[in-house]
Backbone as JSON Lines, residues from 0, in Angstrom:
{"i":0,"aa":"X","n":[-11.76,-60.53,21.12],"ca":[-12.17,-59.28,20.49],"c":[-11.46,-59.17,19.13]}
{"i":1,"aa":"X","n":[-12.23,-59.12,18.1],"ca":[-11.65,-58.67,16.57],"c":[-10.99,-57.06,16.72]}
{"i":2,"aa":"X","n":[-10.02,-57.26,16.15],"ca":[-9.63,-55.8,16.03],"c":[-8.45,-55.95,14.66]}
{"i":3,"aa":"X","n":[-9.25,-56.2,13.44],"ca":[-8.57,-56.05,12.22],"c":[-6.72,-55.01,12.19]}
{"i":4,"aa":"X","n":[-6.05,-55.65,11.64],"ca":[-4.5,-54.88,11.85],"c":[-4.55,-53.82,10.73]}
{"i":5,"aa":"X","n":[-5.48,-54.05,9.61],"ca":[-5.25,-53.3,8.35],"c":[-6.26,-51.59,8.52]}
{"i":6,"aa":"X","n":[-6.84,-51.64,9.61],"ca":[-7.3,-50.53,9.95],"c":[-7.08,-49.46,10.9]}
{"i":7,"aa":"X","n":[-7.38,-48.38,11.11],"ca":[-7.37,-47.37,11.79],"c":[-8.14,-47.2,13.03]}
{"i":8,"aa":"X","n":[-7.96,-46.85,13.7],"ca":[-9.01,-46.64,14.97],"c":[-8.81,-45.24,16.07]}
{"i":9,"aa":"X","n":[-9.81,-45.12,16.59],"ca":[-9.89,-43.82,17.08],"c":[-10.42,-44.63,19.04]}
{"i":10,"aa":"X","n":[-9.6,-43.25,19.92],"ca":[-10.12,-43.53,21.49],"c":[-12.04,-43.66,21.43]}
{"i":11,"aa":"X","n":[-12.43,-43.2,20.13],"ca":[-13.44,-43.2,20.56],"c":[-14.46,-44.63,19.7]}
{"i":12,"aa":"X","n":[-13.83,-45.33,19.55],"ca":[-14.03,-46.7,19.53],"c":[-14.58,-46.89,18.04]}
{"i":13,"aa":"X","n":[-13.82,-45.99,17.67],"ca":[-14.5,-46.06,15.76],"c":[-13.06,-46.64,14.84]}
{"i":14,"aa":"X","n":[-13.48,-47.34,13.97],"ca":[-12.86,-48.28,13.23],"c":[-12.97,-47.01,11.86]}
{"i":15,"aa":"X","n":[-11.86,-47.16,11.45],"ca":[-11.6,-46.82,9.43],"c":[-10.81,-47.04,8.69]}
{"i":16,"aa":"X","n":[-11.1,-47.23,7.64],"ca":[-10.43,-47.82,6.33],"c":[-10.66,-46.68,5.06]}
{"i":17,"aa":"X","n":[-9.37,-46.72,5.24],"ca":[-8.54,-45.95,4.09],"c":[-9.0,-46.67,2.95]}
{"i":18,"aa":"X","n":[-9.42,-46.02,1.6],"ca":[-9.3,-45.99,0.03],"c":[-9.19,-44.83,-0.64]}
{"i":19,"aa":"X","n":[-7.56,-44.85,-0.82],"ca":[-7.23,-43.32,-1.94],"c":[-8.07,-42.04,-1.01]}
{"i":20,"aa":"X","n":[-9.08,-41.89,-1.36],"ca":[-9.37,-40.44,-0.47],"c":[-10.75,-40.01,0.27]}
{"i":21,"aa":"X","n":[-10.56,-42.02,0.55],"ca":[-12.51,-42.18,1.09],"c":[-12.02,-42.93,2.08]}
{"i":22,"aa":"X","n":[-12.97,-42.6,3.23],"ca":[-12.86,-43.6,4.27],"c":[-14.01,-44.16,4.5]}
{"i":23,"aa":"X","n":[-14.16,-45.49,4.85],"ca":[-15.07,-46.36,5.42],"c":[-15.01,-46.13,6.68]}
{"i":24,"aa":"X","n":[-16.1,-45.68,7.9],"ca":[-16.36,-45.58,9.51],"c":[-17.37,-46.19,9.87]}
{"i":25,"aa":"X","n":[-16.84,-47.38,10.77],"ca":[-18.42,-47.52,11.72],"c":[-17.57,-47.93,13.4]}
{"i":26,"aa":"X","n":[-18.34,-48.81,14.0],"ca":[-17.59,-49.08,15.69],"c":[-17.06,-50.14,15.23]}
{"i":27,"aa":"X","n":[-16.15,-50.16,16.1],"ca":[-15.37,-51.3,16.78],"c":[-16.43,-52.53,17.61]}
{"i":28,"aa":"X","n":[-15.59,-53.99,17.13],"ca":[-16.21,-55.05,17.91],"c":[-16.33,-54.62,19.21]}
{"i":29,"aa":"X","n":[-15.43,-54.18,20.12],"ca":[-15.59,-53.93,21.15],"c":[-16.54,-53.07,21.6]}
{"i":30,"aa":"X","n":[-16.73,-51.75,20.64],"ca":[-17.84,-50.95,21.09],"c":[-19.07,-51.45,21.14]}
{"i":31,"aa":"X","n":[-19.43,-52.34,20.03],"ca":[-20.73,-53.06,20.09],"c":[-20.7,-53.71,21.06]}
{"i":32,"aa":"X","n":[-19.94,-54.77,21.81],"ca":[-20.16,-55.47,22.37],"c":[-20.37,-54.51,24.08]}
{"i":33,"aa":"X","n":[-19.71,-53.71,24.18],"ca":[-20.26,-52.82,25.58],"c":[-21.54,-51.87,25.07]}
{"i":34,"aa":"X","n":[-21.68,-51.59,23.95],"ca":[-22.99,-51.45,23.59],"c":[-24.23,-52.1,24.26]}
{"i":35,"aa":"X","n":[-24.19,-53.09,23.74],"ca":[-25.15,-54.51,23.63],"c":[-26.1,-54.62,22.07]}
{"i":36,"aa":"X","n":[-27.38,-54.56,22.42],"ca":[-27.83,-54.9,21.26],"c":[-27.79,-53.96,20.35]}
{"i":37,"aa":"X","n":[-27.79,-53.28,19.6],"ca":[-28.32,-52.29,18.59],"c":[-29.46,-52.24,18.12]}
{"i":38,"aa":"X","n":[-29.94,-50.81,18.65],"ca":[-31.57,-51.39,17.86],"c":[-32.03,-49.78,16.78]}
{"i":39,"aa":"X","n":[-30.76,-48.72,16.48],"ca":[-31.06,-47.89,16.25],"c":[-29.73,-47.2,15.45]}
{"i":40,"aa":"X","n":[-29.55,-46.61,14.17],"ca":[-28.69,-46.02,13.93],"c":[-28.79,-44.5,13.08]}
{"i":41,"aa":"X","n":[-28.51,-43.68,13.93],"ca":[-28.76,-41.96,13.12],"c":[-27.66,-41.21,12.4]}
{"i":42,"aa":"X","n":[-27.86,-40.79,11.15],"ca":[-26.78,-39.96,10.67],"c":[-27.75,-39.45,10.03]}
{"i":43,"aa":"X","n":[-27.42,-38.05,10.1],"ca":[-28.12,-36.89,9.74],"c":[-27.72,-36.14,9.16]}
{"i":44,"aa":"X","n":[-26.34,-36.41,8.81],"ca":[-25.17,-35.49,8.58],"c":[-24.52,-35.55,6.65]}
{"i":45,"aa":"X","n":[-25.75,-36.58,6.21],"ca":[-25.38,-36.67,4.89],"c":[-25.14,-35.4,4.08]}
{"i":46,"aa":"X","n":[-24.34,-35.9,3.03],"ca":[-23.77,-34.41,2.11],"c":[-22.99,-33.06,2.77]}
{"i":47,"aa":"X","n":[-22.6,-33.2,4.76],"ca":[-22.12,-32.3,5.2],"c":[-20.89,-32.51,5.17]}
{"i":48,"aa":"X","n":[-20.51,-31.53,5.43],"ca":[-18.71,-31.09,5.81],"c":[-19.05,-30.84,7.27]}
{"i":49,"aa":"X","n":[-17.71,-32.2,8.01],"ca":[-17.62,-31.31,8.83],"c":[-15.84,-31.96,9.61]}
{"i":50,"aa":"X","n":[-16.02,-30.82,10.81],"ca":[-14.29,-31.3,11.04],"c":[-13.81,-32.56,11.87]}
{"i":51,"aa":"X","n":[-13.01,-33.0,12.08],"ca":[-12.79,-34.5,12.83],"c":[-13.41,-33.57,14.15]}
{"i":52,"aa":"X","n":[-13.82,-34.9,14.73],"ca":[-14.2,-35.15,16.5],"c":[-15.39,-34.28,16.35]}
{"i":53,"aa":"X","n":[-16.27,-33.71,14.94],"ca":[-17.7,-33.26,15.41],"c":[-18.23,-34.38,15.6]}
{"i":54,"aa":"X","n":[-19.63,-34.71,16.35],"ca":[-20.73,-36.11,15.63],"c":[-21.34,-35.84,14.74]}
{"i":55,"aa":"X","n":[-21.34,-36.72,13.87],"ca":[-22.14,-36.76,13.16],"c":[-23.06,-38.03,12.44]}
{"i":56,"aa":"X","n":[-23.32,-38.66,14.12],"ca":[-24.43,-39.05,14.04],"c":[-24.58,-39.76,15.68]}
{"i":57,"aa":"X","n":[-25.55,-40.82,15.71],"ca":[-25.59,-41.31,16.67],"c":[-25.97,-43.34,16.84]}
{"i":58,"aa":"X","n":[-25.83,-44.03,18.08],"ca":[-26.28,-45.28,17.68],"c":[-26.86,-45.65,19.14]}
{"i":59,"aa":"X","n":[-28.11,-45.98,18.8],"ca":[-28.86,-46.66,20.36],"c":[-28.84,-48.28,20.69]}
{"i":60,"aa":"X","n":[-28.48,-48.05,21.47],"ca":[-28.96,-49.86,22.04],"c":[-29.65,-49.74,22.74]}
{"i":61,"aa":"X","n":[-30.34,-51.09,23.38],"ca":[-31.29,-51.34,24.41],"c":[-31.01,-50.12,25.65]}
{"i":62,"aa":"X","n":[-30.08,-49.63,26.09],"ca":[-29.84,-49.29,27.45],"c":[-29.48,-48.26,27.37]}
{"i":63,"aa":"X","n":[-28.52,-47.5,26.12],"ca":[-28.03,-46.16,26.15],"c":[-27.58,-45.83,24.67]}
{"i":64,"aa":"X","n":[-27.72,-44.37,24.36],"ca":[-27.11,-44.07,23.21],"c":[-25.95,-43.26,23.35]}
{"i":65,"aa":"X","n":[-25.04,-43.26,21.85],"ca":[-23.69,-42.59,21.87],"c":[-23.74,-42.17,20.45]}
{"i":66,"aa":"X","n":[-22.98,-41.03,21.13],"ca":[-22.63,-40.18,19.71],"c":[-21.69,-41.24,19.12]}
{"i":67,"aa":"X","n":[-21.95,-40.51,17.71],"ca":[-20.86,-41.42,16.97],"c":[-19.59,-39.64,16.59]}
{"i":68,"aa":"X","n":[-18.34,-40.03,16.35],"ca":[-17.0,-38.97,16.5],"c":[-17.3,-38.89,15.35]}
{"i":69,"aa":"X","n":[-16.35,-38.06,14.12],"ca":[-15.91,-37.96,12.64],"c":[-14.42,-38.21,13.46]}
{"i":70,"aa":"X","n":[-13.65,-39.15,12.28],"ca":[-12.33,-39.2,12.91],"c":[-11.42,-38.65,12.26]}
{"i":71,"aa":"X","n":[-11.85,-37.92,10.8],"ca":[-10.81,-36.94,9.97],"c":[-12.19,-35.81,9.51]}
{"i":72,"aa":"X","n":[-11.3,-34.8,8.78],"ca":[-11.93,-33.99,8.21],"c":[-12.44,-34.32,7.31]}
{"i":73,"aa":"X","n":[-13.92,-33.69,6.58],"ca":[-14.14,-34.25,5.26],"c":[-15.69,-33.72,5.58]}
{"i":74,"aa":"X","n":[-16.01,-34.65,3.95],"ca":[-17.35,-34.35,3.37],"c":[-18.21,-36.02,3.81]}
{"i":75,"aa":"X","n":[-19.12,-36.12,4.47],"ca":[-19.95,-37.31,4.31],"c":[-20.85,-37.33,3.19]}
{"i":76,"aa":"X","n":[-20.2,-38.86,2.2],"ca":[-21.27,-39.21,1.21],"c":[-21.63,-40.2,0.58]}
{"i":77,"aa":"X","n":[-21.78,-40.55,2.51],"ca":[-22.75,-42.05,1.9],"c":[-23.06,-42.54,3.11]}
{"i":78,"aa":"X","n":[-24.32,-42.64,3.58],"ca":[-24.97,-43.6,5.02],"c":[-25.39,-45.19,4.5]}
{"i":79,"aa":"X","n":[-25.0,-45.75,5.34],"ca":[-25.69,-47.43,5.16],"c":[-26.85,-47.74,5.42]}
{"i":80,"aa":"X","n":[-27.88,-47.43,4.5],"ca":[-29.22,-47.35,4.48],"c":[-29.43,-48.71,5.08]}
{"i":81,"aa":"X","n":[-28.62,-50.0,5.01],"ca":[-29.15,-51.31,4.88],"c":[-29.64,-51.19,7.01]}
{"i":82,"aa":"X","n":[-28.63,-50.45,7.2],"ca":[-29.14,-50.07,8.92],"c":[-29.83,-49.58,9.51]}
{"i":83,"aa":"X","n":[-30.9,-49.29,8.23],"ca":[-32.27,-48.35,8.97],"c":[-33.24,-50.0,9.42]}
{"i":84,"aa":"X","n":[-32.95,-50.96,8.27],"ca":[-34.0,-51.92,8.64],"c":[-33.27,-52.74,9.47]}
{"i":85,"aa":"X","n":[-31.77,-53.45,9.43],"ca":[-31.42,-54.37,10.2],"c":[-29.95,-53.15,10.8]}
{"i":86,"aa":"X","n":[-30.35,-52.7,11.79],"ca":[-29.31,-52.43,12.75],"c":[-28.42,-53.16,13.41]}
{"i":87,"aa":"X","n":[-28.94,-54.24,13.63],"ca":[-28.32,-55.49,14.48],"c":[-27.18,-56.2,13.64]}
{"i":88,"aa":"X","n":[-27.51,-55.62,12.19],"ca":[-25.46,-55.81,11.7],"c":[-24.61,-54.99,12.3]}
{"i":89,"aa":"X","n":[-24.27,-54.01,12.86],"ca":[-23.61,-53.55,13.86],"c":[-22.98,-54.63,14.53]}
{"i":90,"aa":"X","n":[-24.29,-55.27,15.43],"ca":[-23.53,-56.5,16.38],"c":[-22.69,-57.84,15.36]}
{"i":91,"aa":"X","n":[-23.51,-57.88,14.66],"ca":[-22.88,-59.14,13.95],"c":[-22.01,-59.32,12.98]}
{"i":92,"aa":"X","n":[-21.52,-57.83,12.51],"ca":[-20.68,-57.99,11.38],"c":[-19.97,-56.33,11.47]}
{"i":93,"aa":"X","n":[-19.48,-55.94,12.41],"ca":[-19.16,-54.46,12.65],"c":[-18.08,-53.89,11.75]}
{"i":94,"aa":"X","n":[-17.3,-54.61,11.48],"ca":[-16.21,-54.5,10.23],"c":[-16.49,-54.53,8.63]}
{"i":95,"aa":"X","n":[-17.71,-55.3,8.34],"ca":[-18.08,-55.67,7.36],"c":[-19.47,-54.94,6.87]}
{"i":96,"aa":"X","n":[-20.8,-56.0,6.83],"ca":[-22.47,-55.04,6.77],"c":[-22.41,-54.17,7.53]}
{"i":97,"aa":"X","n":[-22.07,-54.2,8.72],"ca":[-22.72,-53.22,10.24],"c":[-21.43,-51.45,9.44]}
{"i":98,"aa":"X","n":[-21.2,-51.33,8.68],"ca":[-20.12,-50.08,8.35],"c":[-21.39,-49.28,8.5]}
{"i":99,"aa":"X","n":[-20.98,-47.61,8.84],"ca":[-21.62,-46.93,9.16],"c":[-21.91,-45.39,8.02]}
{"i":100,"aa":"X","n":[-21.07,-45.0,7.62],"ca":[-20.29,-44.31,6.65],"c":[-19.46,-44.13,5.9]}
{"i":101,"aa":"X","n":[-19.5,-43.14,4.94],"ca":[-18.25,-43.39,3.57],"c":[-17.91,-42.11,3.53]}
{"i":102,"aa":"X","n":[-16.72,-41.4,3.7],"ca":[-16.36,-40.08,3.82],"c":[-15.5,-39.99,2.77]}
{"i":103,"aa":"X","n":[-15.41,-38.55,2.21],"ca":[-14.47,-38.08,1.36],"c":[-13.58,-37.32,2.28]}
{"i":104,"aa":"X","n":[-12.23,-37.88,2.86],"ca":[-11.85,-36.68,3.74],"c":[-10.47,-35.84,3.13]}
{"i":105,"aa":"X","n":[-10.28,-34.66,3.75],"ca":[-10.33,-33.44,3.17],"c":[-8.44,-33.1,3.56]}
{"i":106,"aa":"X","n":[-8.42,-33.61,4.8],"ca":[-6.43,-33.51,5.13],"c":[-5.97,-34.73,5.53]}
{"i":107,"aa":"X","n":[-5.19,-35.7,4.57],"ca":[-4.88,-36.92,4.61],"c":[-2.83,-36.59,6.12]}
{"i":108,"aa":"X","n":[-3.32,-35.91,6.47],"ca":[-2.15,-35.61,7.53],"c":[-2.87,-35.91,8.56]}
{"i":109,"aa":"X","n":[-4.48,-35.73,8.7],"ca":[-5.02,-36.38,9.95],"c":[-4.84,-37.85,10.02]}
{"i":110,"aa":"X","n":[-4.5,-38.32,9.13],"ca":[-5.0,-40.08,9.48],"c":[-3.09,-40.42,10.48]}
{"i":111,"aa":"X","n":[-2.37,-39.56,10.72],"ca":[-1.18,-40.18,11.36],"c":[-1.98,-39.95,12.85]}
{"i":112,"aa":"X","n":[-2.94,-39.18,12.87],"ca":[-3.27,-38.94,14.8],"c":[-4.25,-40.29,15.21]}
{"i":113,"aa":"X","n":[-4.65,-41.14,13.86],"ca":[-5.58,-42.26,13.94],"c":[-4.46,-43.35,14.61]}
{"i":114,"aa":"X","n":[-4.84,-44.24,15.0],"ca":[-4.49,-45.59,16.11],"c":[-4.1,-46.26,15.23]}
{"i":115,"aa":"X","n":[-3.09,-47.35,14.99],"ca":[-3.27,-48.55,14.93],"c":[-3.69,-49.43,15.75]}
{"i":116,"aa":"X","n":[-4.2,-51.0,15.2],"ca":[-5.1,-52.07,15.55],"c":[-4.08,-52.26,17.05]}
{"i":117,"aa":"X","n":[-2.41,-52.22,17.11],"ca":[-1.93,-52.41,18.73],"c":[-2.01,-51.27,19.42]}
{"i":118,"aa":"X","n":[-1.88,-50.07,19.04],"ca":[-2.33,-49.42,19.73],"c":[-3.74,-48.9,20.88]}
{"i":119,"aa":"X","n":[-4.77,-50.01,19.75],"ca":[-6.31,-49.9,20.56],"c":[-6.35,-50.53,20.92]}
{"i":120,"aa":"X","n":[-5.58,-52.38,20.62],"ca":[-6.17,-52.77,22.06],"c":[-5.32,-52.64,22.87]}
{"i":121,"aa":"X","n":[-4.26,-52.15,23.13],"ca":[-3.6,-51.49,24.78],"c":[-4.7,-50.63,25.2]}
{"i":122,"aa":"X","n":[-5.59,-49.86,24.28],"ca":[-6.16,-48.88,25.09],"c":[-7.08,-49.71,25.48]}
{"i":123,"aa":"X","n":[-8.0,-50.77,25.2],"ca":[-8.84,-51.46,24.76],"c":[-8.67,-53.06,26.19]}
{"i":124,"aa":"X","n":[-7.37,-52.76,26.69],"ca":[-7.15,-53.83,27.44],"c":[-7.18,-55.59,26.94]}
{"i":125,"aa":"X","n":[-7.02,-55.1,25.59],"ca":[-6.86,-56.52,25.02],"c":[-5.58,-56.93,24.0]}
């Protein structure tokens, strides 16, 4: 299981990366992979404010869908359009193409309640 050291992570299986006062969010290798395929990704939530742990959005695979968390406060402003046509970067590149969102977030004191990469996989069993 990939689980990059230079990032953040949340119990709820979301990966982020810090820049100055933007974060990059999408899942974790692991989430995709208990996922399975991806064949669907929703955010609806462009140009909103809203507070950590609302959803604001969602991702389907073959078998079941899941909300997706916000893992800090902030403004969403920017969806990865490239995932309306190939979703299936999710599975194949979840750190990289498969990113999900670009947030402006709003209290940089939330990112100490975010995980580090050993911290998730203890939770993560890996």
């Amino acid at each position: 299981m990939n689980t990059p050291s230079e990032l953040k992570y949340t119990k709820d299986h979301e990966w982020i990366k810090i820049e100055g006062d933007t974060a990059t969010i999408g899942i974790t290798d692991f989430a995709q992979s208990e996922l399975g395929d991806i064949v669907y990704v929703e955010v609806d939530t462009l140009d909103e404010t809203l507070d950590a742990e609302e959803v604001f959005g969602t991702v389907e695979a073959v078998k079941t869908v899941s909300d997706l968390f916000l893992p800090l406060s902030g403004e969403i402003i920017e969806f990865n359009e490239s995932l309306e046509d190939e979703p299936e970067k999710v599975n194949t590149d979840p750190y990289g193409a498969g990113w999900m969102i670009k947030m402006k977030f709003s209290d940089a004191s939330q990112i100490e309640n975010l995980m580090s990469a050993e911290d998730y996989k203890a939770l993560i069993g890996g």
